[in-house]
NUZA-443409 format. One record per residue (C-alpha): x, y, z; residue in three letters. Coordinates in steps of 0.1 Angstrom, whole numbers, plus 2048, in hexadecimal, padded with zeros to 3 digits. Layout:
<sites>
XYZAla
...
</sites>
This chain:
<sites>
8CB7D4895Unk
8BC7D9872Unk
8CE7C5858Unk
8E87DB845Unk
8F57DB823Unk
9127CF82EUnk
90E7B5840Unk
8F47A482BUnk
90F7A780DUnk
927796824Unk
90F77982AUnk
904774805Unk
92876F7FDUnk
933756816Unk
91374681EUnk
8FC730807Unk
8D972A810Unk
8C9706802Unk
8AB6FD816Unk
891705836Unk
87D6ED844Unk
86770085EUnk
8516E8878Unk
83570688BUnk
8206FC8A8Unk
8037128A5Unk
7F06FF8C2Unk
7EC7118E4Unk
7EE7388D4Unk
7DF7438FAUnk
7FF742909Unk
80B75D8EEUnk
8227488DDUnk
82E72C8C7Unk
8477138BBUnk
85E71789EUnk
8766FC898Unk
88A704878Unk
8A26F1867Unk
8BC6FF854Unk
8D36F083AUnk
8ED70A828Unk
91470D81FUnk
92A72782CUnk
94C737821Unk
95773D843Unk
952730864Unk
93D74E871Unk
918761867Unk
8FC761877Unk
8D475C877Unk
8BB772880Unk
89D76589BUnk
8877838A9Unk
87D7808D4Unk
87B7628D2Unk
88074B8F5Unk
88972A8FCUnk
89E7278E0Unk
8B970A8DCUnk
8CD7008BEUnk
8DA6DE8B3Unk
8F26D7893Unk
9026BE884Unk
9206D188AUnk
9316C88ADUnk
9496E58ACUnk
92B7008A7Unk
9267178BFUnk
90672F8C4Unk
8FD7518D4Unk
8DE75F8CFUnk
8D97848DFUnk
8B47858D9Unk
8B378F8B2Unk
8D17818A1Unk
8DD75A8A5Unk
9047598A5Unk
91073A896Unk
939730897Unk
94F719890Unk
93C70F86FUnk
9506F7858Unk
95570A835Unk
94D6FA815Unk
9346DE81FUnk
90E6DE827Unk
9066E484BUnk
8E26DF85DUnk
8DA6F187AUnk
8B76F088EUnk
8A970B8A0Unk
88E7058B8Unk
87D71D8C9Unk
85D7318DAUnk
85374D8C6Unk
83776F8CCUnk
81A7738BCUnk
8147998B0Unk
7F67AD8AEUnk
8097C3895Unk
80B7B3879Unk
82E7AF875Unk
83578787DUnk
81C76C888Unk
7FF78288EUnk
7E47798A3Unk
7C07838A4Unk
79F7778B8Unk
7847858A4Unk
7697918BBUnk
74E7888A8Unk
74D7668ABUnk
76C7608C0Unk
78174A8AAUnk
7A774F8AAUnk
7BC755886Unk
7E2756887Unk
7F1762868Unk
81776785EUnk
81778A84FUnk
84078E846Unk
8557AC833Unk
8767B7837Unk
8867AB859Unk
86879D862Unk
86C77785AUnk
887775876Unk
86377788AUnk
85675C881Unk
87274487DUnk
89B74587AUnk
8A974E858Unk
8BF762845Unk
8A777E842Unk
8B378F823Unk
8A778B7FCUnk
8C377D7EAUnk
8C975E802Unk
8AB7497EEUnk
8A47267FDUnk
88B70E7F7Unk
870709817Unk
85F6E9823Unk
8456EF83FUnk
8326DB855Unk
8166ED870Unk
8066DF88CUnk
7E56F6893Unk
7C26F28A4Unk
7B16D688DUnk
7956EC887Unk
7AB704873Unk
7B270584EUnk
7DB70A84AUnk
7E271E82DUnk
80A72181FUnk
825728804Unk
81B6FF7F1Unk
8056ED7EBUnk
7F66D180BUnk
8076B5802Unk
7FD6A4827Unk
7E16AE83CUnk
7D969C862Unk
7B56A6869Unk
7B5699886Unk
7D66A5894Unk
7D56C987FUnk
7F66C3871Unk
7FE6D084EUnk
8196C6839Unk
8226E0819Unk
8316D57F7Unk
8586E27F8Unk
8587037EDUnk
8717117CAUnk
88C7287D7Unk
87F7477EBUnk
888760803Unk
87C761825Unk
86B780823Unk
84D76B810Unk
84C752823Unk
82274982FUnk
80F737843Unk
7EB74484CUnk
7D672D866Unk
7B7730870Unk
790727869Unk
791735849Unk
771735834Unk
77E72E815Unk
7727297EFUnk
78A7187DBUnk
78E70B7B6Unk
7A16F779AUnk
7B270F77EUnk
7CA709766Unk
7D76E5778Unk
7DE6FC79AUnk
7C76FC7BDUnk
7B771F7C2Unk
7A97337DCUnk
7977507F0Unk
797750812Unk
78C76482EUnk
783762858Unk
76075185BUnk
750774866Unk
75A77F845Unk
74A75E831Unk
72C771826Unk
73E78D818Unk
75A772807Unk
73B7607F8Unk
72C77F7E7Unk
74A7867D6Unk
7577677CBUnk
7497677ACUnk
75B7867A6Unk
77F77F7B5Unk
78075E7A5Unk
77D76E782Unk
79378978CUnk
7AA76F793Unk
7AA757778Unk
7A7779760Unk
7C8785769Unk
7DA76376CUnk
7CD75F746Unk
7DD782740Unk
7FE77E750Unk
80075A73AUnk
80377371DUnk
81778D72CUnk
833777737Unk
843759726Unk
850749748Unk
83073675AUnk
81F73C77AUnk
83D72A78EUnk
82A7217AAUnk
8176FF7B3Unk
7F77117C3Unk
7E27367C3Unk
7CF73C7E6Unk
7C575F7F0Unk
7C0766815Unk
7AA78A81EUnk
7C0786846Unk
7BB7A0862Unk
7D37B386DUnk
7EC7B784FUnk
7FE7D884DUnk
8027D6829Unk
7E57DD80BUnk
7F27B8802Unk
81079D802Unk
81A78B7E6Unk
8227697FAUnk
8267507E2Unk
80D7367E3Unk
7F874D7FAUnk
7F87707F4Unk
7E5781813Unk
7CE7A1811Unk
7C07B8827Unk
7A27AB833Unk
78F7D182FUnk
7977C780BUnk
7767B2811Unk
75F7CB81CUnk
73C7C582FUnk
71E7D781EUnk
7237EB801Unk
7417E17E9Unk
7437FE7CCUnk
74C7FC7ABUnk
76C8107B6Unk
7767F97D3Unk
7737DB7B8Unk
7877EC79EUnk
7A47F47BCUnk
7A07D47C7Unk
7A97C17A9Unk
7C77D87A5Unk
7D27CB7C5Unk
7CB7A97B7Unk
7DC7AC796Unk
7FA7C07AEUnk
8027A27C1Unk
7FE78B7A8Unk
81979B78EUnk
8337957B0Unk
8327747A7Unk
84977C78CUnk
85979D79BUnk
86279A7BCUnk
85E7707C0Unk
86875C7A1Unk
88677879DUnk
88A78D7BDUnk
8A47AD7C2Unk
8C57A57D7Unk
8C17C17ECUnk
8AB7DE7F5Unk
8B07F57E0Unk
89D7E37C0Unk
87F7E67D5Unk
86F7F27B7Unk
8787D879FUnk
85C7C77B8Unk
8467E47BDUnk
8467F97A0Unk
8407DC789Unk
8267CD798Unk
8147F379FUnk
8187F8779Unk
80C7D5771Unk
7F27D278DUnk
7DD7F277BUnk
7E87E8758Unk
7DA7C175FUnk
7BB7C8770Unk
7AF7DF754Unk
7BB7C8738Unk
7BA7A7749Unk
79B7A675DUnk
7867C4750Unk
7877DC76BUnk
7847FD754Unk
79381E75DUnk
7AF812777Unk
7C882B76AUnk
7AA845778Unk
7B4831797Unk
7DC83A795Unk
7DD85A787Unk
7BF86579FUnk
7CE8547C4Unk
7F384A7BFUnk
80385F7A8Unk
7F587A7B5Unk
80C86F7DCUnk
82C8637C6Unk
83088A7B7Unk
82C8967E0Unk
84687D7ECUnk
85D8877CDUnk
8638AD7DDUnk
86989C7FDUnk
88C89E806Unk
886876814Unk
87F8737E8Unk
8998597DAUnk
8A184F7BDUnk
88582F7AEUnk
8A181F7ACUnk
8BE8287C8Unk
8E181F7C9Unk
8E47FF7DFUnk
8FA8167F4Unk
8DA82A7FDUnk
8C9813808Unk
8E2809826Unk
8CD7F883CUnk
8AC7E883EUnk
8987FF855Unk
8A381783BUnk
89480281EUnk
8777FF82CUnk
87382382CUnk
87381E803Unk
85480A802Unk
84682E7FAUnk
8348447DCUnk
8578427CBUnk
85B8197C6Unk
8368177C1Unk
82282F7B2Unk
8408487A4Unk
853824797Unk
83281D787Unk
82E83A774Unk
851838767Unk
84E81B758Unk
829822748Unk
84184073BUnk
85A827731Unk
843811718Unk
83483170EUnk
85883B702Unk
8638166FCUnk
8448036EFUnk
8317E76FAUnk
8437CC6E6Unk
8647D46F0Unk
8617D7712Unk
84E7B3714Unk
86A7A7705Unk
8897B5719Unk
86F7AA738Unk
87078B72EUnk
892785727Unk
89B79574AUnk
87F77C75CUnk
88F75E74BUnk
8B1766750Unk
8A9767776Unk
89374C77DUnk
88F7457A2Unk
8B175E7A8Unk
8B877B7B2Unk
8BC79D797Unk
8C77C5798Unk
8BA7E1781Unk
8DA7DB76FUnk
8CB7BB763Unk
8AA7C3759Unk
8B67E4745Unk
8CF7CB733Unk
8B47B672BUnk
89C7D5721Unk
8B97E770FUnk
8BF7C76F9Unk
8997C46EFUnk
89B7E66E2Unk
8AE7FC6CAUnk
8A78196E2Unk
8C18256FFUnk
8B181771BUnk
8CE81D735Unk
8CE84072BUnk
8A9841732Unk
8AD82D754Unk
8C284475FUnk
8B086175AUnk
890850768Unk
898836784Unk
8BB84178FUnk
8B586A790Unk
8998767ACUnk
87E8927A0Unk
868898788Unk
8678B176EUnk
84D8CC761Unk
83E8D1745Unk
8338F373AUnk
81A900723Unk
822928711Unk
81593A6F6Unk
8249496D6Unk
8199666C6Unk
7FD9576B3Unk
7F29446CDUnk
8039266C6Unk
80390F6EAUnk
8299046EEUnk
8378E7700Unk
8548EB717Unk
8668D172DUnk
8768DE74EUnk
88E8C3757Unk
8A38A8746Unk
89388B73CUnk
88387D71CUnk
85D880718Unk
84186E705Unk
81C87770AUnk
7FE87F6FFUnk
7F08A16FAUnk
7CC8AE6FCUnk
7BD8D06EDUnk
79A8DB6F7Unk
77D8F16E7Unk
77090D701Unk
7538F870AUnk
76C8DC719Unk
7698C56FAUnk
7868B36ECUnk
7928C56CAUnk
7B08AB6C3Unk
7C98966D3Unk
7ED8856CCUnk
8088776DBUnk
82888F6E0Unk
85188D6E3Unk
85F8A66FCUnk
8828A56FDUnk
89B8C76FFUnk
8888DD6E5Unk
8668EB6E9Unk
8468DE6D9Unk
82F8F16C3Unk
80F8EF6C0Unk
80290369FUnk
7E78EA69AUnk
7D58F86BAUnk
7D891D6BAUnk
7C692B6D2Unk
7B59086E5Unk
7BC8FF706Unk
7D58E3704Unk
7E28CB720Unk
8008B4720Unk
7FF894730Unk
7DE89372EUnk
7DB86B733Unk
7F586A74EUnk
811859738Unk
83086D747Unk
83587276DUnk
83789C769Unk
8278BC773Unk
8138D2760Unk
8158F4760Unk
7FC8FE74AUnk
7F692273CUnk
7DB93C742Unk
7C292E72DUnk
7C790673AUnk
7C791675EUnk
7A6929754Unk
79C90A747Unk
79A8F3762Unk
78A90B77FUnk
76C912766Unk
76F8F0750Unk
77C8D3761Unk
75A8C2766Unk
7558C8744Unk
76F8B073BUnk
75E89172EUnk
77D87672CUnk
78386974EUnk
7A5862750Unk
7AE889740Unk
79789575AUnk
7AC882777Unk
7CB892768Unk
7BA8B3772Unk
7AD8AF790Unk
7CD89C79AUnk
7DC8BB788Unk
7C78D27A4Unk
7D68BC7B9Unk
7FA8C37B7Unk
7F18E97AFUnk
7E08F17D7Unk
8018DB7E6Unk
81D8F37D4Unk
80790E7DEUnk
8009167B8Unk
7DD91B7BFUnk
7D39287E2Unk
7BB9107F5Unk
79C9247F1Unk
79C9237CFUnk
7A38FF7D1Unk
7868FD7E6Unk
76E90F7C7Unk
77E8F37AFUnk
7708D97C8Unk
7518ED7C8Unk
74C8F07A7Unk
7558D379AUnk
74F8B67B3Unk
72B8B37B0Unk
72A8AD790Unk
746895793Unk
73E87677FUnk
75985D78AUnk
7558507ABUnk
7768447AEUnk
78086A7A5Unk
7698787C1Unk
7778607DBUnk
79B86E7D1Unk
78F8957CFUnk
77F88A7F7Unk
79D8777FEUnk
7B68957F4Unk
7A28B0800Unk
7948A2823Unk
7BD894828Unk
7D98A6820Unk
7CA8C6814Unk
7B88CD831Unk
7D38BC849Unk
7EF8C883BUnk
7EB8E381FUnk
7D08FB82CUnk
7D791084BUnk
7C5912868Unk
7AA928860Unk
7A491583DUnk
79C8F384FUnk
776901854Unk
77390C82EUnk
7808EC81FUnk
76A8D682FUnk
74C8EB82EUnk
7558ED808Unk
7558C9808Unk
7378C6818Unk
7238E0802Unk
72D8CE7E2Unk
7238AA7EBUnk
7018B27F2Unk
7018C67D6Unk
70B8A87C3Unk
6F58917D1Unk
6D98AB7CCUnk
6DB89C7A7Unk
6D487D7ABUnk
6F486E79DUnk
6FF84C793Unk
6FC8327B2Unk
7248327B5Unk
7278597B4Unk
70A85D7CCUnk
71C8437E7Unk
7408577E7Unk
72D8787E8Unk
71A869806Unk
737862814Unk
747883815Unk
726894823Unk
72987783FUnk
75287F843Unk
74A8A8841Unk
7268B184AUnk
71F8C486CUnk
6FD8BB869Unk
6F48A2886Unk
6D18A0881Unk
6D889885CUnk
6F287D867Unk
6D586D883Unk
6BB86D867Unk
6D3857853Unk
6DE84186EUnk
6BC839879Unk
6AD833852Unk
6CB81F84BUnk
6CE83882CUnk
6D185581FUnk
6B2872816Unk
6BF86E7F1Unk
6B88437F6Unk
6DF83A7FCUnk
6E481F816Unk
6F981D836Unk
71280182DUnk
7217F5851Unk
74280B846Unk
72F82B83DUnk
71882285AUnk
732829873Unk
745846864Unk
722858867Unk
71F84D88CUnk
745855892Unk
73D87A882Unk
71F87B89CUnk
7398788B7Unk
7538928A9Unk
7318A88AAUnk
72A8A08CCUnk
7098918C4Unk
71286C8CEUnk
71F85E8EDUnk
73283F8FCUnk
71382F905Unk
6FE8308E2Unk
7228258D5Unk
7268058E7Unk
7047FD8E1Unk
70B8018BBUnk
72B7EB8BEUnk
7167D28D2Unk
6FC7CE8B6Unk
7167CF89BUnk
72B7B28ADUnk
7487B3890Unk
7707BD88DUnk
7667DB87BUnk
74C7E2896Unk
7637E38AEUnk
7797FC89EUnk
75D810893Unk
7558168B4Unk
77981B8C5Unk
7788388ABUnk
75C8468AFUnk
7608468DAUnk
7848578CAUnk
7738728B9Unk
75A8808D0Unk
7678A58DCUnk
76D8A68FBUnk
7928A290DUnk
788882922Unk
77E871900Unk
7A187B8EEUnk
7B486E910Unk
7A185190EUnk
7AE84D8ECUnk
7CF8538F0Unk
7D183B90EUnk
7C481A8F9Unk
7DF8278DAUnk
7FE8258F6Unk
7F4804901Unk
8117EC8FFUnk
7FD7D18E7Unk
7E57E78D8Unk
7DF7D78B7Unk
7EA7EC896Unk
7C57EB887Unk
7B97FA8ACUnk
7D28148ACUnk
7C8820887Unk
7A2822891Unk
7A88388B3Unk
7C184D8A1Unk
7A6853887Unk
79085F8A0Unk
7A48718B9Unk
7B088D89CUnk
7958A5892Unk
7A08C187CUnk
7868D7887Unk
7908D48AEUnk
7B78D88ABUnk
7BC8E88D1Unk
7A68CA8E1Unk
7BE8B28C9Unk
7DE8C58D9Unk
7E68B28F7Unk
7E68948E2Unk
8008A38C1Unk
81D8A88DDUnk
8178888EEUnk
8118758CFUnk
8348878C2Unk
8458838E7Unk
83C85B8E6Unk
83D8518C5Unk
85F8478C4Unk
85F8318DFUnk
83F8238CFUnk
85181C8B0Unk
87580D8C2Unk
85D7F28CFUnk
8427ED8B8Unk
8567E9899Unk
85A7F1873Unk
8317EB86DUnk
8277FB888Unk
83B816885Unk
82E81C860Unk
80881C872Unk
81383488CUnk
82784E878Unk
80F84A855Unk
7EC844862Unk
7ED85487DUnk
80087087CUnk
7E888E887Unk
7CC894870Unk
7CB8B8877Unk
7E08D8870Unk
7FB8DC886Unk
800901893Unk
82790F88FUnk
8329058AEUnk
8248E18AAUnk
8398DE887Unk
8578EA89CUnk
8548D08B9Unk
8508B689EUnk
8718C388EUnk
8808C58B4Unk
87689D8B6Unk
88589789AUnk
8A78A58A2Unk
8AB8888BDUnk
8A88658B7Unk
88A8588A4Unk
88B831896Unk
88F83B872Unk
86D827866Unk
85F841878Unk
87885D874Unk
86E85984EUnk
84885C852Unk
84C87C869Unk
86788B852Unk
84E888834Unk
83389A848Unk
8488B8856Unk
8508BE82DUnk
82B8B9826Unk
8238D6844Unk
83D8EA82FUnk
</sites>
C-alpha cells in the first residue's frame, strides 16, 4: 500500500496540515514496543482522507468531532465524516514496534556494555512507523514533542529542550517551523556527548558511550568541520540557518550514509571508526558533514512536493557537500573523492535501462516504493555533476543568485524544478530551461571523442546533444603537462592546432558528466603513462576513465589488470588507491571479468600492493595498499604474522577494522576456525567485534560454515547491520560452486525477505548483498526467471540493475 501520486495529490488539495504534537513513552523498550500518542490539528475539503499508522496495536482514536468515524486496517487510518472548512483535532494513541532495521524507532542493545539506544531513523513511508501522519512532503506542519525515556538517557530531537524532568526522563522540545514527517527525530539513549555554543545556537556530537573514546579524539576535528562549513554556508546563502539548534548523532543501525533531520541530523555510527582514522576517511567524512548540512536549505527550509524532485534534495547537497568541505572547511582534493568513487557508479546506472531522467516527470515517479528506487547514482552523484557542469557553463555568480532567489521565494514551502529554473533563468542572461532540459529532464550521457587531422591536429567531437564546457589537458611524452584551457563543445568540432601532435584529454578536471573516447595516442598514453600524471584530480579522470573502459568492454580485463599493475604501486593518492581496490575487488571482479578471470584480478591486485608497499610510501598510501594485500593475499602465514605483531612487516598497524578483515581472509583461506574466532570476538567485546566475527565464521570454506550463514541472514529479526556482515562473508569469488546452494536460495527467498522487511531492508538485501561473485549463465538466467514473477519493486530495482551489470 505504497503511497501513490495520486492519492497524495488528492490529499494536498483537500487537506491542510497545521500542527503535530507527538507524546512517546520510550520506557519499558523490553516488551518490544512503545507509546505514541499524536495529536493532530488540520482542515479538510471534504469529509473523507486518511492517515497513515504502520503495525501498530492498541490503537484508539478520539476527536473533537462526534460525527467521525475511524477504520484502521493496519497501515492506513480512515477518518469520515470530517466537517469541511474548519480546524479539526484528532488524537491517535497507540502501541508501536521497535525495528532492528533501521526503518522506524530502531532499537539496539550494544553488547559491549549492555546499554540500550532507540533512535527514530525515518525516509519515505517510514514516519507512519513511528507515529500517525500524513506521510508525504508537501503536507508541512509544525511538531511539538514531549518523550518519556529511562532517566539515565540523553533525549535528542528536531528543537531545542525547552523542559527537561531528570528525575522523571521526560523531555519537552521547542515547537518545531513547518516540516514534513519524513524529518521528523528523536534519538534516546546514553549518548556521550560533546556539545558547544556557536553563533547564539546549542551544538553537538554525539555518540553510544562504547564509542566516547573514539567521539573524544575527534572532536577537535568535527567541531571545526562544523563551525567551518556553517561559516561557509553564511556566505553562500542569504537566507539564515532556520533552525534553533545543530546536534549531530553517529546512531547504530541507520541504513543511510546520513539524515538531514533538522535539529539532529544522525550518521552512521562506522562514520566514527575505532583505530585508525585516514586522511581519506576525514576528507569523506566531512563531505558527508557538509552533505547534510546544505539539506537544511534543500530538502528542509524548501522541500520538493513530490518524489520526483528528489534531486533538488540530493543533487544539491552532493554538489554542495564536496564543493563546502573543500572550500569551507579545508578538506583538499574532495573532487578526487567524486570523480574517483561516485561518478564513476552514476555513468553505470546511466546505461541501465532502471536510468531516469535527474529530474523525472512527476508521472514517473507514480508511487513511493518507486521513488525510492531514485535515491540512486542518477539524483546523487549524476545530479551532482550536472550541476558542477551547470556553473561551469553558467558561472558562479549567477547561479548564487537564481539559488537564492529560488530559497527565498520558498521559505519553509514546498518548490518544483519549474521554480528553481525560473529563479536560475532570471539570474542569468543564458537559456537555462533550454539547458535544463537537455541536462535534468533527458537520461544519458554523451561522448566525447578525440581524432586527428592530417597534421596531427587532436580534434574535439561531441557524440550527443547537449552543451559542453570544460577543461582540456595536452601532455609532453614524458606525462608532463604542456598546456591547458577551458573549451566550448557544442555541434561543431574543436580543433586543436596549438597541440599538434601531444596527447590531449578533454574533461580532464571532471567538469562535464561525459565519456571519453580518446584516440591512439591518449589510449597509449594512459597504459604506459598514467602514473606519470602528476595532478591528482587529472589522474582520477583517468583511472576513473579505465574504469568505464573494462565495464563497456573497451579494454579486455587483462589488460585492465596490467594498468592496475603498472600503475597502482606507484599510486600516490590514497583516496585513489582505495577506489582503484574498491572498483577492481567489486564490480570488476563480480560482475565484469568471467569466471576464469576472477583468479587473475585478484592475484593482480595482490602483486601490485606489495609491490607498492615495497616502497615505502606515504603513511596513507601504505595503509590502503595494506588493505588490499589483507582483502586479496593467499598468503596465510603472511596474514598470521600480522595478526599476531599487531602490524605489518613494512611497520603498518592492525587498526580493529583491518584487524578483522585479515582474520576474516584467514577463514576464507581455511586457516582459522570457529573456536579462535569466538575467542577473538570475546577479547574484542565491541558492536563491530561482533560482526567481525559473524563474518568471518561466514567466510570459512566449507558448506556447514555457508549454511550456517545463510540460516542467521533468514532469521525473522536479524538486524540489517548483521545481515550485511554474514553476506560479506558467505560470498567468496574464488569459491563460486561452494557459494551456489546459497545464489538460488538467496534469489528463491529474497522476495519474501523484502515483502516483510521493508524498503531499507530491501535496499541492504538486493545492494549489499547481492552475490559478491560471478554468476555462471544459468545463474544470470534464474535471476531473470525471478524476476519475471513478482518481486517488491525496492528490490525488483536492485536485482534489475545487477542482471544489466552481468550483461
Amino acid at each position: 500500500m505504497s503511497l501513490t501520486l495520486a492519492e497524495a495529490r488528492h490529499r494536498t488539495e483537500t487537506v491542510e496540515v497545521d500542527a503535530y504534537r507527538i507524546d512517546l513513552d520510550l520506557t519499558g523498550w523490553e516488551r518490544g514496543r512503545f507509546a505514541c500518542t499524536t495529536t493532530v490539528r488540520f482542515t479538510a475539503t471534504q469529509p473523507r482522507t486518511f492517515l497513515e499508522l504502520t503495525a501498530a496495536e492498541d490503537v484508539s482514536l478520539e476527536s473533537d468531532v462526534d460525527a467521525l468515524t475511524w477504520e484502521y486496517d493496519g497501515r492506513r487510518l480512515m477518518l469520515e465524516g470530517l466537517p469541511t472548512g474548519r480546524p479539526v483535532e484528532v488524537v491517535v494513541a497507540a502501541q508501536v514496534p521497535y525495528v532492528t532495521d533501521g526503518d522506524g524507532m530502531h532499537l539496539m542493545t550494544d553488547p559491549e556494555d549492555g546499554e540500550t539506544y532507540v533512535s527514530a531513523y525515518l525516509s519515505l513511508d517510514v514516519a507512519q512507523r513511528v507515529f500517525a501522519c500524513f506521510d508525504q512532503p508537501d503536507l508541512k506542519a509544525t511538531f511539538s514533542v514531549s518523550v518519556t525515556a529511562d532517566p539515565r538517557w540523553t533525549v535528542l530531537g528536531n528543537g531545542r529542550v525547552v523542559e527537561h524532568d531528570e528525575r522523571a526522563g521526560r523531555w519537552v522540545f521547542a515547537t518545531t517551523p513547518r516540516l514534513c514527517p519524513s524529518l521528523f527525530v528523536v534519538c534516546a539513549g546514553p549518548w556521550h556527548s560533546v556539545t558547544w555554543e556557536y553563533a547564539g545556537l546549542p551544538f553537538g556530537w554525539h555518540a553510544r558511550a562504547s564509542l566516547a573514546a573514539e567521539l573524544d579524539r575527534d572532536a577537535a576535528e568535527l567541531k571545526q568541520t562544523t563551525t567551518d562549513c556553517f561559516d561557509h554556508y553564511a556566505t553562500l546563502f542569504e537566507e539564515p540557518y532556520p533552525f534553533d539548534s545543530y546536534d549531530q548523532l553517529f546512531g547504530p543501525g541507520h541504513n543511510w550514509g546520513a539524515m538531514e533531520t533538522p535539529g539532529c541530523v544522525t550518521y552512521r555510527d562506522e562514520l566514527l571508526p575505532r583505530g585508525r582514522v585516514t586522511d581519506d576517511h576525514r576528507a569523506r567524512r566531512a563531505a558527508v558533514i557538509a552533505h547534510e548540512m546544505a539539506h537544511m536549505w534543500f530538502g528542509n527550509l524548501v522541500t520538493m512536493r513530490w518524489w520526483e524532485d528528489t534531486w533538488l534534495n540530493e543533487s544539491f547537497a552532493d554538489y554542495m557537500g564536496y564543493r563546502v568541505a573543500e572550500a569551507g572547511a579545508g578538506f583538499a582534493g574532495t573532487l578526487v573523492l567524486h570523480e574517483a568513487t561516485r561518478k564513476p557508479g552514476a555513468h553505470v546506472a546511466d546505461e541501465r535501462r532502471s536510468t531516469h531522467p535527474v529530474a523525472p516527470a512527476p508521472e514517473d515517479v507514480p508511487d513511493v516504493d518507486s521513488a525510492f528506487s531514485n535515491f540512486d547514482a542518477i539524483s546523487y552523484s549524476k545530479g551532482n555533476s550536472c550541476l558542477r557542469q551547470l556553473v561551469t557553463w553558467l558561472g558562479d555568480e549567477d547561479f548564487l543568485a537564481g539559488v537564492n532567489a529560488h530559497l527565498g521565494r520558498h521559505a519553509f514551502g514546498n518548490a518544483t524544478l519549474d521554480d528553481l529554473v525560473s529563479a536560475l533563468d532570471e539570474a542569468s542572461p543564458r537559456d537555462v530551461r533550454a539547458w535544463a532540459d537537455a541536462w535534468l529532464r533527458t537520461p544519458g550521457f554523451d561522448t566525447v571523442a578525440v581524432s586527428r587531422d592530417g597534421d596531427a591536429v587532436p580534434v574535439l567531437h561531441r557524440e550527443g546533444t547537449r552543451p559542453h564546457r570544460f577543461t582540456v589537458t595536452a601532455f609532453a611524452a614524458d606525462g608532463a603537462i604542456a598546456g591547458e584551457r577551458l573549451v566550448d563543445l557544442d555541434d561543431e568540432p574543436v580543433p586543436l592546432p596549438e597541440w599538434a601532435g601531444l596527447v590531449v584529454v578533454p574533461n580532464s578536471r571532471g567538469e562535464s558528466f561525459v565519456r571519453l573516447r580518446l584516440d591512439e595516442h591518449g589510449e597509449t598514453f594512459v597504459r604506459f603513462h598514467l602514473g606519470d600524471v602528476t595532478d591528482d584530480l587529472v589522474r582520477t579522470v583517468l583511472w576513473a576513465h579505465c574504469f568505464d573502459e573494462v565495464r563497456s568492454g573497451a579494454m579486455p580485463v587483462p589488460a585492465y589488470v596490467d594498468v592496475v599493475r603498472a600503475h597502482l604501486a606507484t599510486e600516490a593518492s590514497a583516496t585513489l588507491v582505495a577506489a582503484v581496490l574498491d572498483r577492481t575487488l567489486g564490480s570488476v571482479r563480480s560482475r565484469t571479468a568471467a569466471p576464469e578471470q576472477v583468479g587473475e584480478v585478484t592475484s593482480g591486485v595482490a602483486g601490485a600492493c606489495l609491490a607498492g608497499l615495497a616502497l615505502s610510501p606515504d603513511p596513507e598510501v601504505a595503509f590502503a595498499l595494506t588493505r588490499g594485500v589483507v582483502a586479496t593475499t593467499r598468503d596465510a602465514d603472511l596474514l598470521e604474522r600480522w595478526v599476531r605483531d599487531g602490524r605489518t612487516d613494512d611497520g603498518v598497524g592492525l587498526d580493529p577494522s583491518l584487524h578483522w578483515s585479515a582474520l576474516a581472509r584467514l577463514a576464507a583461506l581455511g586457516a582459522l576456525d570457529a573456536e579462535r574466532i569466538d575467542a577473538e570476538r570475546v577479547a574484542d567485546g565491541s558492536f563491530a567485534g561482533e560482526l567481525g566475527a559473524a563474518r568471518a565464521l561466514a567466510a570459512r570454506p566449507t558448506s556447514e560454515a555457508k549454511a550456517e550463514a545463510w540460516a542467521a541472514m533468514t532469521e525473522p529479526d536479524v538486524s540489517n547491520r548483521l545481515f550485511e556482515s554474514l553476506a560479506a562473508g558467505l560470498w567468496d569469488a574464488s569459491r563460486p560452486d561452494l557459494c551456489a546452494p546459497y545464489v538460488d536460495a538467496y534469489l528463491t527467498q529474497g522476495p519474501d525477505i523484502a515483502r516483510r522487511r521493508g524498503q531499507g531492508f530491501s535496499l541492504v538485501l538486493g545492494r549489499n548483498a547481492f552475490p559478491a561473485l560471478a554468476l555462471s549463465p544459468a545463474q544470470r538466467s534464474r535471476l531473470a526467471e525471478v524476476l519475471a514473477g513478482d518481486v517488491p519493486t525496492v528490490l525488483a530495482r536492485q536485482w534489475n540493475d545487477a542482471l544489466d551489470d552481468l550483461g
